[in-house]
N, CA, C and O atoms as a Tinker XYZ file with bonds, in Angstrom:
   356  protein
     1  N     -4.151000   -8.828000    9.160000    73     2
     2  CA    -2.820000   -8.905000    9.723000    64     1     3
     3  C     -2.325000   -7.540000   10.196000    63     2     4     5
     4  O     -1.226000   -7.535000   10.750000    81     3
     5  N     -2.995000   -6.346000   10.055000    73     3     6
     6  CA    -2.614000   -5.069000   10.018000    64     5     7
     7  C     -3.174000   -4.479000   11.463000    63     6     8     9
     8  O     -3.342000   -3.293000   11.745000    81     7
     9  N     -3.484000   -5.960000   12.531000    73     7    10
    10  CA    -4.436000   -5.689000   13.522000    64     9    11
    11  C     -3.271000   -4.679000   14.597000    63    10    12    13
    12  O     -2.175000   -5.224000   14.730000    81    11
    13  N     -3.397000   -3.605000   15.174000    73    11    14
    14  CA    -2.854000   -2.753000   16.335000    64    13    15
    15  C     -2.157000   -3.575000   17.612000    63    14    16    17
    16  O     -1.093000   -3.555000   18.231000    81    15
    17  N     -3.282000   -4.233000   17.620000    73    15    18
    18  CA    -3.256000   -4.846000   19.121000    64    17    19
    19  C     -2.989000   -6.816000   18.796000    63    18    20    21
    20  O     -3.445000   -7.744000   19.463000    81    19
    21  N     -2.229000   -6.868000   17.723000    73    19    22
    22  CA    -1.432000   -7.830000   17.456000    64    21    23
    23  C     -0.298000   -7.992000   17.688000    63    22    24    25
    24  O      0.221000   -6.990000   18.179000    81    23
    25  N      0.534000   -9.057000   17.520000    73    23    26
    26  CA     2.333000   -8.990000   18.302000    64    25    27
    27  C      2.534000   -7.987000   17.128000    63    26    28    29
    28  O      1.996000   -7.996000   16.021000    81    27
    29  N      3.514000   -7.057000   17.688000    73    27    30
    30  CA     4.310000   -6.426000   16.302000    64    29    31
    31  C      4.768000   -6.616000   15.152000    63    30    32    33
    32  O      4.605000   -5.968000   14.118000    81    31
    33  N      5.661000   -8.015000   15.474000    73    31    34
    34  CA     6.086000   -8.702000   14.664000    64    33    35
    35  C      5.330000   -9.174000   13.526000    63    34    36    37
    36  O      5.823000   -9.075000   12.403000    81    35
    37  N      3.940000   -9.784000   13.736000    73    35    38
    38  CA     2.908000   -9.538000   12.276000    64    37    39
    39  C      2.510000   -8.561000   11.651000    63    38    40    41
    40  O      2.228000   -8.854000   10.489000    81    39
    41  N      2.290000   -7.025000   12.031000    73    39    42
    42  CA     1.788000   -6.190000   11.202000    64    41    43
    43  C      3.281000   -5.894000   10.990000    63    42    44    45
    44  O      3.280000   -5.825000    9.761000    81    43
    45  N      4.428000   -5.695000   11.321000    73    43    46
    46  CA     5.429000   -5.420000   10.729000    64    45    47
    47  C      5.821000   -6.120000    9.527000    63    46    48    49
    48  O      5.954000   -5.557000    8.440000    81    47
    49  N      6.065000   -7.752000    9.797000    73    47    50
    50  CA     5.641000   -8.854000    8.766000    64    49    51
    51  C      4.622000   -8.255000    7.744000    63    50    52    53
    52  O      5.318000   -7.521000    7.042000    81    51
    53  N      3.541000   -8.198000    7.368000    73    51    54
    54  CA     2.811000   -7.987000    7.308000    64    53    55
    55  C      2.641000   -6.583000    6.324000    63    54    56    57
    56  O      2.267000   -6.577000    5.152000    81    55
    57  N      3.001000   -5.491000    7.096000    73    55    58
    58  CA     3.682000   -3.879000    5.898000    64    57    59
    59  C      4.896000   -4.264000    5.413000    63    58    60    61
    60  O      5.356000   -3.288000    4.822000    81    59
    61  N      5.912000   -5.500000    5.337000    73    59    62
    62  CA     7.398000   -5.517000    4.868000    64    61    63
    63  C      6.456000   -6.162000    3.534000    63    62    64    65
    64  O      6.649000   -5.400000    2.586000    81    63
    65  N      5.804000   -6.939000    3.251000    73    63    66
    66  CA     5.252000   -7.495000    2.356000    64    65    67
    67  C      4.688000   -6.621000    1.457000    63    66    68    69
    68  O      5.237000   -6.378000    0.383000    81    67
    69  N      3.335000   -5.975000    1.889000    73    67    70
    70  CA     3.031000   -4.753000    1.272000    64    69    71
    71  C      3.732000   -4.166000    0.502000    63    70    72    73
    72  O      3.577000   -4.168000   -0.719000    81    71
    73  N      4.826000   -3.429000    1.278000    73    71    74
    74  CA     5.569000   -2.661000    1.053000    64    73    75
    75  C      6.436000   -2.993000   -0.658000    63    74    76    77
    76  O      6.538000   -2.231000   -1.619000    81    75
    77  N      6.929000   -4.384000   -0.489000    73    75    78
    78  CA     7.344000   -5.092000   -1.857000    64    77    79
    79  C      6.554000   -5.196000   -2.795000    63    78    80    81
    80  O      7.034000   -5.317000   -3.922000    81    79
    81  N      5.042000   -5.181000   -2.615000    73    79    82
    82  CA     4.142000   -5.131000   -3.550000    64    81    83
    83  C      3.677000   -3.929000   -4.305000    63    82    84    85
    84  O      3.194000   -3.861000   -5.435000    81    83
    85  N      4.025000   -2.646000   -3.101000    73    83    86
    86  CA     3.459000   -1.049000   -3.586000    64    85    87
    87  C      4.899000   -0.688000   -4.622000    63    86    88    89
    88  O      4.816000   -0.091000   -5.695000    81    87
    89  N      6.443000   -1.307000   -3.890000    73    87    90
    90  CA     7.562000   -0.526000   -4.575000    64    89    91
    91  C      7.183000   -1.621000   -5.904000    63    90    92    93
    92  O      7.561000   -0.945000   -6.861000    81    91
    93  N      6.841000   -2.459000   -6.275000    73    91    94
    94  CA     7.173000   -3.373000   -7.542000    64    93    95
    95  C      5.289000   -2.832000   -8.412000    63    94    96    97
    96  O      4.742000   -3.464000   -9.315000    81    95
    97  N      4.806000   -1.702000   -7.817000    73    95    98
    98  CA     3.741000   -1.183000   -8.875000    64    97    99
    99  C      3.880000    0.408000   -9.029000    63    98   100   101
   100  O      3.013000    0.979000   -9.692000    81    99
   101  N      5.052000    1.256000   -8.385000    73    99   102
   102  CA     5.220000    2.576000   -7.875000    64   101   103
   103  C      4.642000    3.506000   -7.094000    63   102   104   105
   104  O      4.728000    4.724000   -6.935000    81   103
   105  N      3.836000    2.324000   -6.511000    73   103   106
   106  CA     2.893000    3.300000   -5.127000    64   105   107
   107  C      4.046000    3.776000   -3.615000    63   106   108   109
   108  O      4.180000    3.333000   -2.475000    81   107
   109  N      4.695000    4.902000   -4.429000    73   107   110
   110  CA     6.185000    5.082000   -3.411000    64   109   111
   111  C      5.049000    5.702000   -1.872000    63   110   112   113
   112  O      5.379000    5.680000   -0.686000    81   111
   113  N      4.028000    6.084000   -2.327000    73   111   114
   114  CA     3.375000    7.171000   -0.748000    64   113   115
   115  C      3.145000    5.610000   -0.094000    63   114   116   117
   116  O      3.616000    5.384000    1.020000    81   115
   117  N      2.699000    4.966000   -0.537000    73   115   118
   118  CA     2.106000    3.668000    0.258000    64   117   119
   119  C      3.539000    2.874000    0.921000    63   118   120   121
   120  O      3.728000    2.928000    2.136000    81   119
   121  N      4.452000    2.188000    0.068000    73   119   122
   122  CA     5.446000    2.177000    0.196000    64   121   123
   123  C      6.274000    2.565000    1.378000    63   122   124   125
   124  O      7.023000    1.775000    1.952000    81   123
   125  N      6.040000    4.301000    1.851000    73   123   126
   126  CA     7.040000    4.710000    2.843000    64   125   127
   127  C      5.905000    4.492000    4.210000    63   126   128   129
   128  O      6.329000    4.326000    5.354000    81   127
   129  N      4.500000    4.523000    3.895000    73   127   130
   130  CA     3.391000    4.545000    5.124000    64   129   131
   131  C      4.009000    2.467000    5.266000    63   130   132   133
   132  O      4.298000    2.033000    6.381000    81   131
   133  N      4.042000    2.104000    4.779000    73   131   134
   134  CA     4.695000    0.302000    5.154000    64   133   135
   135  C      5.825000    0.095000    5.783000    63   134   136   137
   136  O      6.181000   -0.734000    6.621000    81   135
   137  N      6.535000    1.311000    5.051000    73   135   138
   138  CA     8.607000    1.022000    5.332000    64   137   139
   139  C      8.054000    1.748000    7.173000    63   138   140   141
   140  O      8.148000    0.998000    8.145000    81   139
   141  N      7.579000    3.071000    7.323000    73   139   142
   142  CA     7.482000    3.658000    8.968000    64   141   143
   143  C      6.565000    2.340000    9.816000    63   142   144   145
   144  O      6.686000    2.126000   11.022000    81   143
   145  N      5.776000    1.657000    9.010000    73   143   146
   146  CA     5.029000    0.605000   10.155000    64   145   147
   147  C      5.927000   -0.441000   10.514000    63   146   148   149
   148  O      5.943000   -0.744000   11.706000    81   147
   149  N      6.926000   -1.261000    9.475000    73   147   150
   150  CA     7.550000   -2.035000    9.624000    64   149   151
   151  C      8.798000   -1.502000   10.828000    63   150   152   153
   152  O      9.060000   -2.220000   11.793000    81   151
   153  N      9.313000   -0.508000   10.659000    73   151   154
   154  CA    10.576000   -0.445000   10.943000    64   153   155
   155  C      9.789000    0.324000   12.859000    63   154   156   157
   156  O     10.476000    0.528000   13.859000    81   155
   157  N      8.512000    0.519000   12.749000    73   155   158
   158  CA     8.198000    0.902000   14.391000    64   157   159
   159  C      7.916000   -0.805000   14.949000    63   158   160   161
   160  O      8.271000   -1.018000   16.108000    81   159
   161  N      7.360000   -1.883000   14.243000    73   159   162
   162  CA     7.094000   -2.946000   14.736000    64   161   163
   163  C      8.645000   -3.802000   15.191000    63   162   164   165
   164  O      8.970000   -4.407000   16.213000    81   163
   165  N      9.149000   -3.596000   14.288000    73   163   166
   166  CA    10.435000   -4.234000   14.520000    64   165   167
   167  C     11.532000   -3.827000   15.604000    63   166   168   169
   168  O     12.189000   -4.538000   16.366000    81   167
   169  N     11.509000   -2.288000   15.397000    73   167   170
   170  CA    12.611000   -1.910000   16.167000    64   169   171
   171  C     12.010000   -1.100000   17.603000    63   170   172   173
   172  O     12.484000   -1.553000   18.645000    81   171
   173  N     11.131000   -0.084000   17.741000    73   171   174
   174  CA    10.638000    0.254000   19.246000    64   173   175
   175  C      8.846000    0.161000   18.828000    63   174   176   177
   176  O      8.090000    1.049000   18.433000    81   175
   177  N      8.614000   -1.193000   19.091000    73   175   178
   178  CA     6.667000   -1.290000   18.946000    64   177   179
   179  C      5.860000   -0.162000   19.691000    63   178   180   181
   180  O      5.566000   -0.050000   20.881000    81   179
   181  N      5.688000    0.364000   18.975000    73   179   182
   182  CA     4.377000    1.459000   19.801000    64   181   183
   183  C      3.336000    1.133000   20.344000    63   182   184   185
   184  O      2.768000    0.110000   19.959000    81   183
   185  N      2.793000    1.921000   21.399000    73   183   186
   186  CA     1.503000    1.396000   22.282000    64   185   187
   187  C      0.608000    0.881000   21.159000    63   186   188   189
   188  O      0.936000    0.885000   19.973000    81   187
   189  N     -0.701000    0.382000   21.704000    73   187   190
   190  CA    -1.712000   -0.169000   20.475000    64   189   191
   191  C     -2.189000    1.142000   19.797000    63   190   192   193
   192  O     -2.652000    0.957000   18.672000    81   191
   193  N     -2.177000    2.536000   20.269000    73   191   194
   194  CA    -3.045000    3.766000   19.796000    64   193   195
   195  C     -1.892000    3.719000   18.748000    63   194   196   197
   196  O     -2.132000    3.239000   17.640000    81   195
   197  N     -0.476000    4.263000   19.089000    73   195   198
   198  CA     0.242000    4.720000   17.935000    64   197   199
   199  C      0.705000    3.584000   17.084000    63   198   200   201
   200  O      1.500000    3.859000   16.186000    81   199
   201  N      0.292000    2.249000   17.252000    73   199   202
   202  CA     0.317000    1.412000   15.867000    64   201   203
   203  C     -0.645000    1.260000   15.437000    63   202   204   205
   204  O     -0.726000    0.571000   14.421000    81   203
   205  N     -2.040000    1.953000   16.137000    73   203   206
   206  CA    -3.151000    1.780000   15.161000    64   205   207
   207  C     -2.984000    3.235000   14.488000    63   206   208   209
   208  O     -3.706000    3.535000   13.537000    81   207
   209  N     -1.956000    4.200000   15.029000    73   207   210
   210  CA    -1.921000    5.437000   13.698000    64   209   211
   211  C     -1.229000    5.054000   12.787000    63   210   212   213
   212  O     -1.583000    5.202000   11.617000    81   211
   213  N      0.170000    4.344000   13.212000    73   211   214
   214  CA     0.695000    4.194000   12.039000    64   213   215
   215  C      0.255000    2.693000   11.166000    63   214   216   217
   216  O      1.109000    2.197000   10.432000    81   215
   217  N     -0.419000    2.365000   11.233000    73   215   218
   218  CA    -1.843000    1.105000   10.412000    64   217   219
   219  C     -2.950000    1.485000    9.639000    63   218   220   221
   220  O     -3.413000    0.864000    8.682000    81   219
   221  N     -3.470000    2.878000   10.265000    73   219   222
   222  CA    -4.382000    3.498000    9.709000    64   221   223
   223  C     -4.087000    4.339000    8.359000    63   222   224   225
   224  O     -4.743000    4.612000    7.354000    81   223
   225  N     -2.682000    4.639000    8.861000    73   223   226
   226  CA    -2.080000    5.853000    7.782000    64   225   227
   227  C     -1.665000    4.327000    6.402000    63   226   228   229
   228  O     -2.055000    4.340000    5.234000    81   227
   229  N     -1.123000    3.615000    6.820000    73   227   230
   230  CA    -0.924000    2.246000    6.056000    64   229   231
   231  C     -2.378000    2.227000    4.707000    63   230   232   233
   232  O     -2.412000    2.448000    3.496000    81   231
   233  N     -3.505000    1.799000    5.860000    73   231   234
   234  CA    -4.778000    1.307000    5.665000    64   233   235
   235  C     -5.032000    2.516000    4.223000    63   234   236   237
   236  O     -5.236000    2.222000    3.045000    81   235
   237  N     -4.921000    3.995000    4.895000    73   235   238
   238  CA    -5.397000    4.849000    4.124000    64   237   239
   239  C     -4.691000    4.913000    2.951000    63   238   240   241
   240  O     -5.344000    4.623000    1.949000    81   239
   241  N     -3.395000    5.249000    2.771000    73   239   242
   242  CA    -2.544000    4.364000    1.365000    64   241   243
   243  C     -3.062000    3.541000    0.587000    63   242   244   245
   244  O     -3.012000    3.541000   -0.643000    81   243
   245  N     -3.541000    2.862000    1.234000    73   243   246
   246  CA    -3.752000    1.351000    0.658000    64   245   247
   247  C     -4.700000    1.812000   -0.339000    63   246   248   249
   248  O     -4.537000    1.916000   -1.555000    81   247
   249  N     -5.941000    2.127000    0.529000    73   247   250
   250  CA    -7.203000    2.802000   -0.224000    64   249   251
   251  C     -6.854000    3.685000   -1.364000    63   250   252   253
   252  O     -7.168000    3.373000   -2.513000    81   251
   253  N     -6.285000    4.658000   -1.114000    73   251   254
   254  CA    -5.783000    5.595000   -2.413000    64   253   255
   255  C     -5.100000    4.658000   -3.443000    63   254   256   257
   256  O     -5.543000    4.338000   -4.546000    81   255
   257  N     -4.181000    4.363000   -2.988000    73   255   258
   258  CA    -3.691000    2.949000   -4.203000    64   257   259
   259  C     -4.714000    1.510000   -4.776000    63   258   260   261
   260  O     -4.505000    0.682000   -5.662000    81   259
   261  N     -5.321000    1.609000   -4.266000    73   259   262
   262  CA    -6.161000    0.640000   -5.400000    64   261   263
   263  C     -7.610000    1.649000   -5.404000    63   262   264   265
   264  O     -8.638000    1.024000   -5.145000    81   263
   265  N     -7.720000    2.653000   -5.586000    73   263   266
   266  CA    -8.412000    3.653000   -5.996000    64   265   267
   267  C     -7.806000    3.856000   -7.349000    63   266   268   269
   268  O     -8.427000    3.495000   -8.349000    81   267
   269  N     -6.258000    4.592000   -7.459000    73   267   270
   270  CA    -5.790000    4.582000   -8.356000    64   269   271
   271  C     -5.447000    3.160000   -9.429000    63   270   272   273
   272  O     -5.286000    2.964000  -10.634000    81   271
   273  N     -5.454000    2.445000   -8.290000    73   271   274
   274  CA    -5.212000    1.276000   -9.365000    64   273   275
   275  C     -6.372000    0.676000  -10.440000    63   274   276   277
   276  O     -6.174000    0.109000  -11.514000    81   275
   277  N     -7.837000    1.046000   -9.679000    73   275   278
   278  CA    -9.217000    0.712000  -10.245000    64   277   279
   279  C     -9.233000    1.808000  -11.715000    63   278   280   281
   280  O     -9.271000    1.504000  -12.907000    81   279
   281  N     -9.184000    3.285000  -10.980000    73   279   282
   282  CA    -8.947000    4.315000  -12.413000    64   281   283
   283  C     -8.459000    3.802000  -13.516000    63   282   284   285
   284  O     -9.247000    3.517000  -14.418000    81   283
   285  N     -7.169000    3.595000  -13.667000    73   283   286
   286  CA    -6.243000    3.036000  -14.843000    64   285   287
   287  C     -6.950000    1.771000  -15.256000    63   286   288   289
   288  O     -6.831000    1.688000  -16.478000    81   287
   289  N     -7.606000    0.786000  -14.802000    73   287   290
   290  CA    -7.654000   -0.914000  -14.970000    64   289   291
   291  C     -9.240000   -0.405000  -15.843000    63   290   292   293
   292  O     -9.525000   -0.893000  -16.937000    81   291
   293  N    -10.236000    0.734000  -15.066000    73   291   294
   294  CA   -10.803000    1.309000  -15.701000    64   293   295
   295  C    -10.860000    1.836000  -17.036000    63   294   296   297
   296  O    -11.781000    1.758000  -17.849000    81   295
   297  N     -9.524000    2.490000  -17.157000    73   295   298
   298  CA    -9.348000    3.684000  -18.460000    64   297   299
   299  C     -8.591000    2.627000  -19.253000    63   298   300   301
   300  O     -8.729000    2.882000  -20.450000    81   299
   301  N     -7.842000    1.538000  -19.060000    73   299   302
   302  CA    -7.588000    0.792000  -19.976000    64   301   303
   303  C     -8.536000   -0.182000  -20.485000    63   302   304   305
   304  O     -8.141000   -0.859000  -21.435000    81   303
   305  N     -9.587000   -0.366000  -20.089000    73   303   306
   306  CA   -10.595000   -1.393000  -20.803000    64   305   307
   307  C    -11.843000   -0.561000  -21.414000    63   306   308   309
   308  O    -12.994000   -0.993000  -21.480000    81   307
   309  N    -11.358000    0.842000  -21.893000    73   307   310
   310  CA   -12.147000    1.037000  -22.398000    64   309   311
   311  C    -12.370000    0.695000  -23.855000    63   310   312   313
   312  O    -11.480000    0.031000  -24.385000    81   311
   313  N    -13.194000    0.968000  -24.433000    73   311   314
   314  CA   -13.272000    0.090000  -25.963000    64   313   315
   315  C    -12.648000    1.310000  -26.898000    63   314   316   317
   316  O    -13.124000    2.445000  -26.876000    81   315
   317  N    -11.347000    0.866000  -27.849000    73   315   318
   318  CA   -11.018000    2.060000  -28.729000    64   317   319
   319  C     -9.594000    2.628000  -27.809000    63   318   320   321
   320  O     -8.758000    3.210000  -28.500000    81   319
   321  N     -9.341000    2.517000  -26.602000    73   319   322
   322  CA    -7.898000    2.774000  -26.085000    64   321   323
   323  C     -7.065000    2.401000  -26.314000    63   322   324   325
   324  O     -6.051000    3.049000  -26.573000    81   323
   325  N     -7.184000    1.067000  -26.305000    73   323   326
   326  CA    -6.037000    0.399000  -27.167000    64   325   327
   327  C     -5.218000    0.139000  -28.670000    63   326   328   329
   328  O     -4.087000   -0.173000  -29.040000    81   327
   329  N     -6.707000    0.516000  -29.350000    73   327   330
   330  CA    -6.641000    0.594000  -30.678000    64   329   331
   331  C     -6.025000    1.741000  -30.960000    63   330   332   333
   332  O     -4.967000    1.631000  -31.579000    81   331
   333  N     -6.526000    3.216000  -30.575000    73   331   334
   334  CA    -5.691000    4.182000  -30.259000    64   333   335
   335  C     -4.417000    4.379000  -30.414000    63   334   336   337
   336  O     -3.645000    4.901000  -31.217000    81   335
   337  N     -4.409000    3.920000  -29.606000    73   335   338
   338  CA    -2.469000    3.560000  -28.983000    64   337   339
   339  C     -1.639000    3.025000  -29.918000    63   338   340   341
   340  O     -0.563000    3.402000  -30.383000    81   339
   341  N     -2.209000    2.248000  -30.076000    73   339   342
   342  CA    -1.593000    0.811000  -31.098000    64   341   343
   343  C     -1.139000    1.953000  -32.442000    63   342   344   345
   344  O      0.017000    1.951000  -32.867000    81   343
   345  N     -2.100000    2.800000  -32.961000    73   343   346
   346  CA    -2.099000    3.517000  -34.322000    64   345   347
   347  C     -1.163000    4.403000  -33.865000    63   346   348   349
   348  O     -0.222000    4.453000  -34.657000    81   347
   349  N     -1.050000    4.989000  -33.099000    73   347   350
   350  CA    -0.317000    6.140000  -32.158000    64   349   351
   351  C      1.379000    5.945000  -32.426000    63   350   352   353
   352  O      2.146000    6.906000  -32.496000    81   351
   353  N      1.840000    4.390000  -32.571000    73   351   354
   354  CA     2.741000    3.976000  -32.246000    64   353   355
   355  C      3.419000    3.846000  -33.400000    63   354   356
   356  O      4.557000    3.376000  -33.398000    81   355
């Protein structure tokens, strides 16, 4: 849905969604790369080059955020982290 050379109105659609999903996990960098795609689709659509920059910059967010999101989902299943914690508390 994040296609350039789509009506605006879907990848804008499209990062407004995102966007609710990055602010409701605190991925605020991803978040504002969604809030600048949405608000160029909606209000002055850019040629296909500068909505495939601002899609790419989206895209690349994205990647870093479930990079980070894999780390943690990682470091919490390790065996003994939780138990840890639990005593910690």
């Amino acid at each position: 849905m994040l296609d350039p050379r789509a009506d605006p109105t879907q990848w804008a659609d499209a990062a407004h969604t995102l966007k609710g999903a990055a602010l409701s996990i605190g991925a605020d960098d991803l978040a504002a790369a969604c809030q600048a795609a949405e608000q160029a689709g909606r209000n002055n659509p850019p040629s296909p080059a500068g909505a495939a920059l601002l899609l790419n910059d989206v895209k690349d967010q994205l990647a870093r955020t479930l990079e980070a999101c894999g780390r943690v989902s990682h470091a919490l299943s390790r065996p003994g982290l939780r138990a840890s914690k639990a005593s910690n508390s």
